[in-house]
C-alpha positions as CSV (number, residue, x, y, z in Angstrom):
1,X,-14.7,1.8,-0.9
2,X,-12.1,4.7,-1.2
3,X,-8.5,4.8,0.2
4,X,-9.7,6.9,2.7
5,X,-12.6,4.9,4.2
6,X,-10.1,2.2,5.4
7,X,-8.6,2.6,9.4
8,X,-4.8,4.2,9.0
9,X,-2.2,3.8,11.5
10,X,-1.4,7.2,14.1
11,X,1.6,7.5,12.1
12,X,0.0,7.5,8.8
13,X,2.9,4.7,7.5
14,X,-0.5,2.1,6.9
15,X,-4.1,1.8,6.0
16,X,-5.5,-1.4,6.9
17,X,-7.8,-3.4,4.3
18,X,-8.7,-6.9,3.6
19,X,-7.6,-7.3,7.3
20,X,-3.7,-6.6,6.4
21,X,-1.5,-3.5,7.1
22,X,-1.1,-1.7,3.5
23,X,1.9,0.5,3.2
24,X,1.0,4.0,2.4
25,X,2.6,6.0,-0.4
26,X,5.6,7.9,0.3
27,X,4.6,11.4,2.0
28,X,7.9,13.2,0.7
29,X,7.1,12.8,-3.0
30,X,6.1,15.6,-4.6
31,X,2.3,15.7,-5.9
32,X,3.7,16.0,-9.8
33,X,6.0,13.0,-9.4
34,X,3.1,10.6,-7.2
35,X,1.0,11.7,-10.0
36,X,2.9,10.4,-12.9
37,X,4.0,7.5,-10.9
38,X,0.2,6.6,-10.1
39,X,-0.9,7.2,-13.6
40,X,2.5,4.4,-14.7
41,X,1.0,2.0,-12.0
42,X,-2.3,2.2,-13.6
43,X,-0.9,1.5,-16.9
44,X,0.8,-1.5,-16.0
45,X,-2.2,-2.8,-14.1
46,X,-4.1,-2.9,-17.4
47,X,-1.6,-4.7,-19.6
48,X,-1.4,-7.4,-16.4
49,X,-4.4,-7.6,-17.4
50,X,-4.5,-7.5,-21.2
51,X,-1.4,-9.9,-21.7
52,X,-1.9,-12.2,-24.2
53,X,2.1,-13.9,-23.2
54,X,3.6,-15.0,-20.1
55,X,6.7,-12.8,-21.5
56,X,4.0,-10.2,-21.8
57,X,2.1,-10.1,-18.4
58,X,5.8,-10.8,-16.4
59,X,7.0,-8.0,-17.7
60,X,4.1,-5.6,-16.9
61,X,4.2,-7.0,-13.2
62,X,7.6,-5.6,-12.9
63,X,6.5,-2.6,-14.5
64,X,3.7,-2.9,-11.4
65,X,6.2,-3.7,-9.1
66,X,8.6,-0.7,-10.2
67,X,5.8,1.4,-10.0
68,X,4.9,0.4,-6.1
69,X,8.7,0.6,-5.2
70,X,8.8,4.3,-6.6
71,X,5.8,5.1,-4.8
72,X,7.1,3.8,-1.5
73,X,4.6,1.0,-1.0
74,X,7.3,-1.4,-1.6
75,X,10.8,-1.9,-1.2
76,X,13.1,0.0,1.5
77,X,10.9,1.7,3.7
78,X,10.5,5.4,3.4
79,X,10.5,6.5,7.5
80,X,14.0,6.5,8.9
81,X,13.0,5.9,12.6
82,X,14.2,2.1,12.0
83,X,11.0,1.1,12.9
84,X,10.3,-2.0,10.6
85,X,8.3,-2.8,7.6
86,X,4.8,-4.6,9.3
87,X,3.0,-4.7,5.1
88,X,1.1,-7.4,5.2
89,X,0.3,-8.4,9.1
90,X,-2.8,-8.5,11.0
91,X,-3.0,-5.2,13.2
92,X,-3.2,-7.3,15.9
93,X,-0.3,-9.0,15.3
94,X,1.5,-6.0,15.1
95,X,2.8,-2.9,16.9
96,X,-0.6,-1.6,15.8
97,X,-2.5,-4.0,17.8
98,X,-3.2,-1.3,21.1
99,X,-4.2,0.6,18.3
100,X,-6.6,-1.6,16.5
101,X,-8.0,-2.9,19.8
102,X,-9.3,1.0,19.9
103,X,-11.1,1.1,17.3
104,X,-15.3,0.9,17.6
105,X,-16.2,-2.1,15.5
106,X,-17.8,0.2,12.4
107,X,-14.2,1.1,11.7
108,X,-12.4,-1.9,12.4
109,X,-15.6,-3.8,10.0
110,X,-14.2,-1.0,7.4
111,X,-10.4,-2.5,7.3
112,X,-12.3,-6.3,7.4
């Protein structure tokens, strides 16, 4: 399923999938700099996956995890309402949950 299938928050700071709030990319990057960032992320994902040493695969999930921090999908949030970081809850179990609850059940089934 594509990015864009999944449910997003009104404020466009999540997409929901696998039943979680996913922070979105950083709006304010440019499309040159997401770009090159994405295609690093992507690079790193393979050699997590073509490790053949734990010295080898740790240091490609910080290359991952550099990557997502650029990108804004990790690390200080990239809104400056204060509003906090929800990654990783429930939508019901968040701000979100009016929200969610609003959904039909075809697109809340497509963030399940």
């Amino acid at each position: 399923m594509a990015r864009n299938d999944y449910p997003e928050t009104p404020d466009g700071r999540y997409f929901v999938a696998k039943a979680r709030l996913w922070r979105k990319t950083d709006p304010s990057l440019s499309d040159s700099a997401r770009r090159a960032t994405v295609k690093r992320l992507m690079q790193a994902r393979r050699a997590v996956g073509q490790a053949d040493t734990e010295a080898e695969e740790r240091a490609a999930r910080d290359a991952v995890d550099t990557a997502k921090r650029e990108l804004g999908e990790r690390g200080p949030v990239w809104w400056n309402d204060g509003a906090p970081d929800e990654g990783g809850k429930h939508p019901k179990n968040s701000s979100y949950a009016d929200c969610w609850g609003g959904l039909s059940p075809e697109e809340r089934q497509k963030g399940e």
